[in-house]
C-alpha positions in Angstrom: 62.2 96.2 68.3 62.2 98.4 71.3 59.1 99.4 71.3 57.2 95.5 70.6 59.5 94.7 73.9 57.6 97.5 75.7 54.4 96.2 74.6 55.5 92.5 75.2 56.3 93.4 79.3 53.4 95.7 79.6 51.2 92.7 77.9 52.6 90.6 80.7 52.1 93.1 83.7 48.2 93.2 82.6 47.9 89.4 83.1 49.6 89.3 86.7 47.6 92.3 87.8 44.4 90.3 86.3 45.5 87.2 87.8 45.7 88.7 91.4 42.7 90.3 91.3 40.9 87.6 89.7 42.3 85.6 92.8 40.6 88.5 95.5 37.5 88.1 93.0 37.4 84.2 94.1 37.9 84.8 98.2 35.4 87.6 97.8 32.7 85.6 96.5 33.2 82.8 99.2 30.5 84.9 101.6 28.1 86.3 98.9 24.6 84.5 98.2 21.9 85.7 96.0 19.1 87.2 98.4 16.5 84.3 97.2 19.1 81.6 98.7 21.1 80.6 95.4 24.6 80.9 96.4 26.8 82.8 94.4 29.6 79.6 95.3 33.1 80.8 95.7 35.2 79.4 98.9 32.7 77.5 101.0 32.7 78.4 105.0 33.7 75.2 106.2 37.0 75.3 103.8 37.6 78.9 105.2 38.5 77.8 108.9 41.1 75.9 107.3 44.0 77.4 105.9 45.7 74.5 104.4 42.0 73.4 103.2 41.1 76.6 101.9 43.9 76.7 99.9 43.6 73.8 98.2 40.0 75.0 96.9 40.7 78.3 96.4 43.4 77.4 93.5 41.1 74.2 92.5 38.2 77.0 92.2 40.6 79.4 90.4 42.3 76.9 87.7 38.5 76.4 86.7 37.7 79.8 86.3 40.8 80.7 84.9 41.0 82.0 81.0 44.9 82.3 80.6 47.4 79.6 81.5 50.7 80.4 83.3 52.4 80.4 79.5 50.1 83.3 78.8 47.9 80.7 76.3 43.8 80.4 76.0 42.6 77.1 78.1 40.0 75.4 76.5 37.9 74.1 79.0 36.1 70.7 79.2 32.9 71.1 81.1 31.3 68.0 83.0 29.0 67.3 85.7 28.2 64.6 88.2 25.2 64.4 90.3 25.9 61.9 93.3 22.5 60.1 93.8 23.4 58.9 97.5 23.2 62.9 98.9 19.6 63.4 96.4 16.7 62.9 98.4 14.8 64.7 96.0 14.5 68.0 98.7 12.1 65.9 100.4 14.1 66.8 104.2 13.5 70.6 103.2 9.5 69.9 102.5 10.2 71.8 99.0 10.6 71.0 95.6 13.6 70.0 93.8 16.1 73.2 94.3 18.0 72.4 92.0 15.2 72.9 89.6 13.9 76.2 91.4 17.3 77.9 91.4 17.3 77.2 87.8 13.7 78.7 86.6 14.8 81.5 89.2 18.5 82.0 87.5 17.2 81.6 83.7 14.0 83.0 84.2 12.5 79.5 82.8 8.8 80.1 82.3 6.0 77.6 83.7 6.0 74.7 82.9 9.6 74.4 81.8 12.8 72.4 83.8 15.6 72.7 81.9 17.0 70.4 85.2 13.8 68.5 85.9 14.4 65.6 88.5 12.5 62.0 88.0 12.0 59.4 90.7 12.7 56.0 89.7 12.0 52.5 90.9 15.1 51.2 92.2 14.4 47.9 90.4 14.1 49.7 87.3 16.7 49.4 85.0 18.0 52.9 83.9 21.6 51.8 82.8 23.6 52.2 86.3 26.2 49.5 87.5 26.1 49.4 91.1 28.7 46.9 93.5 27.5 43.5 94.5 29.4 43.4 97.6 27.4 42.9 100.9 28.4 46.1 102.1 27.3 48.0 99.6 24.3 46.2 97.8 21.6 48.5 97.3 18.1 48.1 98.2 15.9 45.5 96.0 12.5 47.9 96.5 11.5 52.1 96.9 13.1 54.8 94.7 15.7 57.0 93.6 16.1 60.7 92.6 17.7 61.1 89.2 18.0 65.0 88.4 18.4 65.4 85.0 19.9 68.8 82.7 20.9 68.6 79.1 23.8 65.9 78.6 25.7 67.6 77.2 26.2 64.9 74.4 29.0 64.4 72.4 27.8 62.7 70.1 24.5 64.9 70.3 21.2 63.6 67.9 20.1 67.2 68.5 22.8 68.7 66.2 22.8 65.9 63.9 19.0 66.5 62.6 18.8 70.2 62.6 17.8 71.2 59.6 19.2 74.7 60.1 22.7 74.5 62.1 20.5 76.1 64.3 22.1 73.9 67.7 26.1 73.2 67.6 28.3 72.2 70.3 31.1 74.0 71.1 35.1 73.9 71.4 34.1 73.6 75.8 31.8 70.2 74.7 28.4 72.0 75.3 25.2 72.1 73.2 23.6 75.6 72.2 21.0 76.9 70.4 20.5 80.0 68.4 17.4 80.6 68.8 17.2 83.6 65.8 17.9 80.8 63.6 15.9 77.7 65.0 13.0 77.8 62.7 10.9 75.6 65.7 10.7 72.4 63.3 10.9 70.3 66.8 13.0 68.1 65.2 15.5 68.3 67.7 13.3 67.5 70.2 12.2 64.5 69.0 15.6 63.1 68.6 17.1 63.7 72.0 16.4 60.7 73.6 16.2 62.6 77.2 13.9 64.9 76.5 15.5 67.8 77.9 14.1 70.0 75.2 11.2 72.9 75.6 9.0 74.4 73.1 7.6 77.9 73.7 3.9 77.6 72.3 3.2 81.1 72.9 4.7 84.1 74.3 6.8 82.6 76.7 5.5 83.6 80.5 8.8 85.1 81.7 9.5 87.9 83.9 9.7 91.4 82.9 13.3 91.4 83.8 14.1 89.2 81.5 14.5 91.4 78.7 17.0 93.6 80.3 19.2 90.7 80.0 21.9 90.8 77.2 21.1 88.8 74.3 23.4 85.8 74.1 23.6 81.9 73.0 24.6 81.4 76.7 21.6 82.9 78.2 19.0 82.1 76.1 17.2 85.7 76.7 14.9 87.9 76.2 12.8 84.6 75.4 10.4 84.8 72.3 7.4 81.9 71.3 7.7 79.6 68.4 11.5 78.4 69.3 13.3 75.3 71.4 15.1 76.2 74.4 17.3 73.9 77.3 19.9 73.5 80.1 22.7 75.7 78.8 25.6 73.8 81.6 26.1 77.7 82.7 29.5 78.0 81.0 29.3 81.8 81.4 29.4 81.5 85.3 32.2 78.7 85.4 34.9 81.0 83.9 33.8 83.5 86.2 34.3 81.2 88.9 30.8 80.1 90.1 29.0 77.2 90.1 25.9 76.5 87.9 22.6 77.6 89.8 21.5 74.0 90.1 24.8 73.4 91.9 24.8 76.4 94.0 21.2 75.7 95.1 21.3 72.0 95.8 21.1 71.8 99.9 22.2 68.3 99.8 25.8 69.2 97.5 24.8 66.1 95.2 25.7 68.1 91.8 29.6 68.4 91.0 30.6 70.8 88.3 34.4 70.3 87.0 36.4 70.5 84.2 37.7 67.1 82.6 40.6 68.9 80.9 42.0 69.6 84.6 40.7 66.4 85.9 38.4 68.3 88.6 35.6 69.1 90.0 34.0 70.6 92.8 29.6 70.6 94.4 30.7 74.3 96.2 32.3 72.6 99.3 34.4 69.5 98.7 36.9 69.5 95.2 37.4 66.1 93.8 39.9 64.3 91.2 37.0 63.6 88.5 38.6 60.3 87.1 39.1 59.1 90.6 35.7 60.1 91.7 34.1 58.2 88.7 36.0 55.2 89.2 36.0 54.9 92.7 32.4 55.0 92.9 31.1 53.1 89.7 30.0 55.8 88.0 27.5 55.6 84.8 26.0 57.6 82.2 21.9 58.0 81.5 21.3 55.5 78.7 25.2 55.5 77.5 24.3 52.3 75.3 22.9 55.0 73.1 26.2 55.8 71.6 25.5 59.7 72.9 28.2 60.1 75.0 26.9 62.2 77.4 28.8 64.7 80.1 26.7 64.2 83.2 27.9 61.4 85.1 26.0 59.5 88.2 27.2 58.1 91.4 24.2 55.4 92.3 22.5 55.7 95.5 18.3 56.2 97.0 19.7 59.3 99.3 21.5 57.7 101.8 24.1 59.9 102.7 21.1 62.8 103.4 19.3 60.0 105.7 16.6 59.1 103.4 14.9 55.6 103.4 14.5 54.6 99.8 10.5 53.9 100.9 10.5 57.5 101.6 8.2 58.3 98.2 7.0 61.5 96.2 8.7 64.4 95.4 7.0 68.1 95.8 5.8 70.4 92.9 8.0 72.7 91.4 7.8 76.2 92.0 8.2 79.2 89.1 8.3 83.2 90.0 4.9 84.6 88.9 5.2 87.8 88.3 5.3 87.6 84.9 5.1 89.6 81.4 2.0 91.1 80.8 -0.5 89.6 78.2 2.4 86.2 78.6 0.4 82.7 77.1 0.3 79.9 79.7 0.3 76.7 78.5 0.1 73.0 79.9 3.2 70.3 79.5 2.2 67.1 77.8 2.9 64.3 80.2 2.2 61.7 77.7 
């Protein structure tokens, strides 16, 4: 009995001395930024100057991260995002294209011409499921566009899985959709039930960096990528228990994506944290066609870009950029925009 004590209290001593360093980890991170731009988001600058502020995002940040909870148990996360249409302008005030898809195909190493976060401009007047408030206030515009970036769903109730003729794509215990891409057998099935379209094909040897297949081979990462299989929008799960935000959220200029954990009811775009159900409700959140019976993750706040000063008449978006240096002897292909 003695000696499982020992063990028990020296069990216990590891998880404080992981916990505070985990914590230094976190206040770290706050001032470190991948040299391309992509922040590595820990606490923001602005929260830094103040204490009480800082404080309250630092532990927000931290409880998402966190693996163990204070009785010593696994947490099993609920990931979610929400992407707050009134700060998308589409990157149109930065003269770029979307970043959120750039720090993506720059994270991932997605080859030309995939967006596993590929952002769509819609005609305000179009009907793409949102409920937005009637009061005079707030009544939106009745003509120009909106910015709807869109990553995998994150579906609960995911067609994808359901038609796989292999197990090949499952969702997890953390509510996000994977593939294993040794056992998809590229049928495209998948594809052609996800009513998003958030699904890629590689045709041919995928045109990738070389440093891609230095990368260790996991479900989460998607890497080294090979032709003849279906790849997507992971949700970065990998990066939120280490305490970082996604690398769409980290490179959006405008802070318009929110990445949170529904389990702990928060949420957090890298420099505000917010109370997810609140947030949702407050603002008349909606899901991309959630009469589908999908059940997505991703949740919208409506809007044309206000909030970043955009007039809704303000059209176009600019091309995507990819990194081209890439694998020798790689096969381009074209996208079908059909």
């Amino acid at each position: 009995m003695g000696a499982d004590s020992d063990k028990e209290q020296e069990q216990q001593e590891n998880l404080k001395k992981w916990d505070i360093s985990r914590r230094q980890l976190i206040k770290l991170m706050g001032g470190a930024a991948v040299a391309t731009g992509v922040a590595a988001t820990g606490l923001p600058l602005a929260l830094r100057d103040d204490p009480v502020s800082a404080q309250s995002a630092e532990d927000s940040t931290a409880s998402l991260a966190g693996d163990v909870s204070s009785e010593g148990k696994k947490r099993l996360r609920q990931w979610m995002m929400i992407i707050d249409q009134r700060r998308c302008d589409g990157c149109q005030s930065q003269g770029t294209g979307p970043q959120c898809t750039e720090a993506c195909n720059f994270g991932h190493f997605v080859p030309d011409p995939m967006q596993w976060i590929e952002v769509y401009e819609h005609e305000l007047s179009e009907d793409i499921g949102e409920v937005r408030p009637l009061d005079a206030s707030s009544k939106p515009p009745e003509e120009g566009t909106s910015f709807l970036p869109t990553p995998c769903m994150q579906c609960q109730n995911p067609p994808c899985v359901n038609v796989c003729p292999v197990g090949a794509t499952w969702t997890t215990p953390e509510g996000i959709t994977l593939i294993d891409q040794k056992r998809c057998i590229g049928c495209r099935m998948c594809m052609a039930a996800c009513p998003y379209e958030r699904r890629s094909f590689t045709w041919g040897e995928p045109p990738t960096q070389p440093a891609s297949v230095f990368i260790e081979e996991s479900h989460e990462h998607q890497l080294p990528m090979k032709k003849g299989v279906v790849y997507k929008c992971d949700f970065c799960p990998e990066m939120a228990r280490a305490g970082r935000l996604p690398f769409c959220a980290a490179g959006c200029p405008q802070k318009a994506i929110y990445y949170g954990d529904l389990e702990e009811d928060v949420a957090t775009n890298g420099d505000e944290v917010v109370r997810i159900s609140e947030f949702l409700a407050d603002h008349s959140a909606f899901r991309y066609k959630e009469e589908l019976g999908t059940r997505p993750r991703v949740y919208y706040i409506p809007g044309h870009g206000e909030l970043a000063g955009r007039s809704p008449k303000t059209t176009g978006l600019m091309p995507v950029k990819w990194i081209t240096d890439v694998k020798k002897d790689a096969k381009h292909w074209e996208r079908s925009r059909e």
